[in-house]
C-alpha positions in Angstrom: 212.0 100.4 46.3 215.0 98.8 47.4 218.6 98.1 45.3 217.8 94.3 44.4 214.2 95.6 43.1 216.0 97.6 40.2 216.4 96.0 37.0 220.3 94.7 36.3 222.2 97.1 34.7 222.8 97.0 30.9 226.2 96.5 29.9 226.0 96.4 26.1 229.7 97.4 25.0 230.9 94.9 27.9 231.9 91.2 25.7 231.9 89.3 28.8 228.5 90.8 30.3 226.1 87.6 30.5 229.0 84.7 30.1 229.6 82.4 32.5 233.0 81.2 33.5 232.2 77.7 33.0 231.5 79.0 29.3 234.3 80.5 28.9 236.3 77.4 29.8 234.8 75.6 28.0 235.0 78.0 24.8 238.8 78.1 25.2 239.7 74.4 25.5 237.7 73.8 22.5 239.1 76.7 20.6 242.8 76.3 21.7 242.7 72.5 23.6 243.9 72.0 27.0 247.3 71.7 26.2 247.6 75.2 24.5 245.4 76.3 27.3 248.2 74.9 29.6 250.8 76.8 27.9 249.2 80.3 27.4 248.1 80.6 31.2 250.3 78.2 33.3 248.1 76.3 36.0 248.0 73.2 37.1 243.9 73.1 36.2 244.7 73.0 32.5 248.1 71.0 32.7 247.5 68.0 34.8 244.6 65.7 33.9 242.1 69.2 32.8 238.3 69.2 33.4 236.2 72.1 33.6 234.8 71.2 36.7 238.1 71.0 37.9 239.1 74.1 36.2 236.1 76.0 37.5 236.7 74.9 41.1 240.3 76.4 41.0 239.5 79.6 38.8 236.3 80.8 41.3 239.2 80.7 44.3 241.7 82.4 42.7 241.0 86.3 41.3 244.6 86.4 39.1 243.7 83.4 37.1 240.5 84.0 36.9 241.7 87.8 35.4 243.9 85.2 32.8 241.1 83.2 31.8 238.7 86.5 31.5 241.7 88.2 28.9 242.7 85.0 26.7 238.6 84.5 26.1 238.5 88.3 24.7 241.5 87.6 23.0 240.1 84.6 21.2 236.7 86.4 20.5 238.8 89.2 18.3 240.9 86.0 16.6 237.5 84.9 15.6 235.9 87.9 14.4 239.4 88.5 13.0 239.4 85.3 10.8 235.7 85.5 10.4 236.6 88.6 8.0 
């Protein structure tokens, strides 16, 4: 039995386990817009004519933005079960 014939880990206290970037993009520019998005984590992706595709391109090459994107989506989920209450 090698390592790739184990099942995946479960990760069930981990909010991000299962989400794809791309979903997270595109949860945050619906949730805050691009131009809050452009504010709150200052990249040119989300500033100058925004796209996810464009967006994604730029976040899979760079970890620190990436890190951004990854903190401002748990952020929002806690505003939403926040306001939800």
């Amino acid at each position: 039995m090698t390592t790739s014939d184990l099942p995946a880990p479960q990760q069930p206290r981990n909010p991000l386990h299962g989400i794809t970037l791309e979903a997270m993009v595109v949860a945050l520019s619906d949730y805050f817009g691009w131009q809050e998005l452009g504010q709150r984590i200052p990249v040119r992706c989300f500033q100058s004519d925004p796209s996810v595709a464009s967006s994604l391109k730029f976040l899979r090459k760079t970890p620190w933005a990436r890190e951004k994107v990854e903190g401002l989506y748990l952020f929002m989920l806690r505003e939403q079960r926040r306001s939800a209450r």
